[in-house]
N, C-alpha and C positions, 0 to 999 in steps of 0.2 A: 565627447558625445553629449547631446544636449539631454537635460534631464525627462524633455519628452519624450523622446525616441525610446527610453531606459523604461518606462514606464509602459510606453506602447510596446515595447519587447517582453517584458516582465507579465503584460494583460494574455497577449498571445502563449504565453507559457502555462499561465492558469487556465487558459482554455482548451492546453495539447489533451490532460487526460479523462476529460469527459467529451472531446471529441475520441480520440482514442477507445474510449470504449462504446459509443456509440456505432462506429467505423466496425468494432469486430461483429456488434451484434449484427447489424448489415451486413456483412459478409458471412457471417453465418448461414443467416437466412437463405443469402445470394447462390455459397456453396452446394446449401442443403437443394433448393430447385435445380443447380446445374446435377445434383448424383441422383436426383429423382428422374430427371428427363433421360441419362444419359442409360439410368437402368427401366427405362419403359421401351429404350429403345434395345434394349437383349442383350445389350454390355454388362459382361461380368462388373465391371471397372468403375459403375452408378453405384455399385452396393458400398463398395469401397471408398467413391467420391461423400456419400451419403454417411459413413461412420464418422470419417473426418468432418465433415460439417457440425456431426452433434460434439467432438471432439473440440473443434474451435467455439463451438457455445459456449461447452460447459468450461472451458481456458477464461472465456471474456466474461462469463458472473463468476466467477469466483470470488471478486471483491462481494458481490452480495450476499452471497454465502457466509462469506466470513464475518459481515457485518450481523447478520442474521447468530450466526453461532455466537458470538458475542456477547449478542441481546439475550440469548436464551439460555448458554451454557455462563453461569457468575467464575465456575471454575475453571481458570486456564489450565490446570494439570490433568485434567480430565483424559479418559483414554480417546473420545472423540477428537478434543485437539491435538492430539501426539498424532493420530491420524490424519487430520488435515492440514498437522505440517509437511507431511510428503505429499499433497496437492499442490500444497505450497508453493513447494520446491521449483518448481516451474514458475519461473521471476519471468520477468519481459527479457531478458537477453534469453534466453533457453526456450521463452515462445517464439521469438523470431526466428530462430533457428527451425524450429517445428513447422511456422507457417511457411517460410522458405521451401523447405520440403515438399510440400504439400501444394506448393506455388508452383513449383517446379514439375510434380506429378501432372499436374492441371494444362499447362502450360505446352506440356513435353506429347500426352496424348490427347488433344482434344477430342476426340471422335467427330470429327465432321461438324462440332458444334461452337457456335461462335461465341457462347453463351461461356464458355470452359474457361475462357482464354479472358475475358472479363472477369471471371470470377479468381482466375489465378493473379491477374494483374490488381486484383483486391486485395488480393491475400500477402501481393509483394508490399503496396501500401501500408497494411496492419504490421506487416515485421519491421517497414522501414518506422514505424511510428513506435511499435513498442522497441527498437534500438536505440531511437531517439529519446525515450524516456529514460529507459535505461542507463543512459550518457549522463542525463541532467540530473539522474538521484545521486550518479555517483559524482560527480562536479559540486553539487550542492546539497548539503544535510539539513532539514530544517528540525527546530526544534519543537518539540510537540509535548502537551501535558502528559500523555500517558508512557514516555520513551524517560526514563530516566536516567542522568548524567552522573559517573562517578565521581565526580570532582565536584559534585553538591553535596554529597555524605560528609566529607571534608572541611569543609569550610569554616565551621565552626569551632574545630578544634580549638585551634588559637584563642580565642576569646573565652573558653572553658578555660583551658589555663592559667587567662590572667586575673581569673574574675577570684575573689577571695570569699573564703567558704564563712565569714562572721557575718552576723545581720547588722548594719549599720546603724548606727544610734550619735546622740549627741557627742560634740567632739570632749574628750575626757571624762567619761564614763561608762563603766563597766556596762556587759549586759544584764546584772541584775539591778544595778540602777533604774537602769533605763526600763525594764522590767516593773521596779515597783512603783515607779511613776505613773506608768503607766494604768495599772491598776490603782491608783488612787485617783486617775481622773477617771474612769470607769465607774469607781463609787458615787462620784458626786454628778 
């Protein structure tokens, strides 16, 4: 493969996850008008299309959240964070499965609305995009300043070992030699 192609593949991959979250906010929105229309018209099934829309919102900023908490909480052991690791918990394969569901509810009863079936065929798109990610983190690890490697603690070992605990000085003489020498060109 020619080293263009590699690079036009590689641009299109930096570009999946902020289309990607783009894509859910828009379907957000998308879902949230179809549970609004769907309960003006006296369907139980709007209130419920309408939760899950604020449900897929609040799934697609959670990166801003966490960016936000970061900035503001310095302490990661904070009881805030042990709690927003069970928000967490819900990675892109465990949202796709969610939006699936809920692609599926949309899709299965539209109520007469054409609008339903758009919005669930958005929502198959956002699982197929967040399974798609989910593919390529686990395919490929990058490395990042703030994720730290165990086999960096390590590395130096060896070179402590070899390194010898005397302070170096002229060859054939003591370190008080080389001490008073020292301090006799200090005096002058």
């Amino acid at each position: 493969m020619s080293p263009y192609r590699e690079s036009r593949c590689a641009a299109c991959w930096d570009y999946l996850v902020p289309f990607t979250r783009f894509w859910g906010a828009f379907t957000a929105v998308v879902v949230f008008g179809v549970g609004v229309d769907v309960a003006v018209h006296h369907h139980v099934m709007g209130i419920y299309v309408t939760i899950g829309a604020v449900i897929v919102f609040f799934l697609e900023i959670t990166w801003a959240i966490t960016l936000f908490l970061q900035v503001c909480l310095r302490n990661e052991y904070s009881p805030v964070f042990r709690c927003w690791d069970c928000v967490l918990w819900l990675d892109r394969w465990k949202k796709s499965l969610l939006y699936a569901v809920f692609a599926a509810v949309l899709l299965l009863k539209p109520h007469r609305l054409w609008l339903s079936s758009v919005a669930g065929a958005m929502l198959v798109l956002l699982a197929l995009l967040h399974l798609v990610l989910s593919c390529r983190a686990r395919s490929t690890t990058k490395e990042t300043l703030l994720h730290n490697r165990e086999e960096s603690f390590d590395r130096f070992d060896d070179a402590a070992d070899m390194m010898d605990d005397s302070v170096p000085g002229p060859l054939g003489e003591s370190l008080s030699d080389s001490l008073v020498e020292q301090d006799v060109m200090l005096e002058m």
